[in-house]
C-alpha positions, 0 to 999 in steps of 0.5 A: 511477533511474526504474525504482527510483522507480516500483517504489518508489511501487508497493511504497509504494501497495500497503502502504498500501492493504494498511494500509487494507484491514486498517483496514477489516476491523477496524473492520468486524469 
């Protein structure tokens, strides 16, 4: 249960800095 809750917020951090990134880029461009 830990292990699945950890991997969980990790896919969830790295999606939403991805989003964030894409956010970024476009605005800049």
């Amino acid at each position: 249960m830990s292990l699945f809750n950890g991997g969980f917020n990790g896919i969830a951090l790295v999606l939403v800095l991805f989003v964030l990134l894409s956010i970024v880029g476009v605005g800049d461009d």
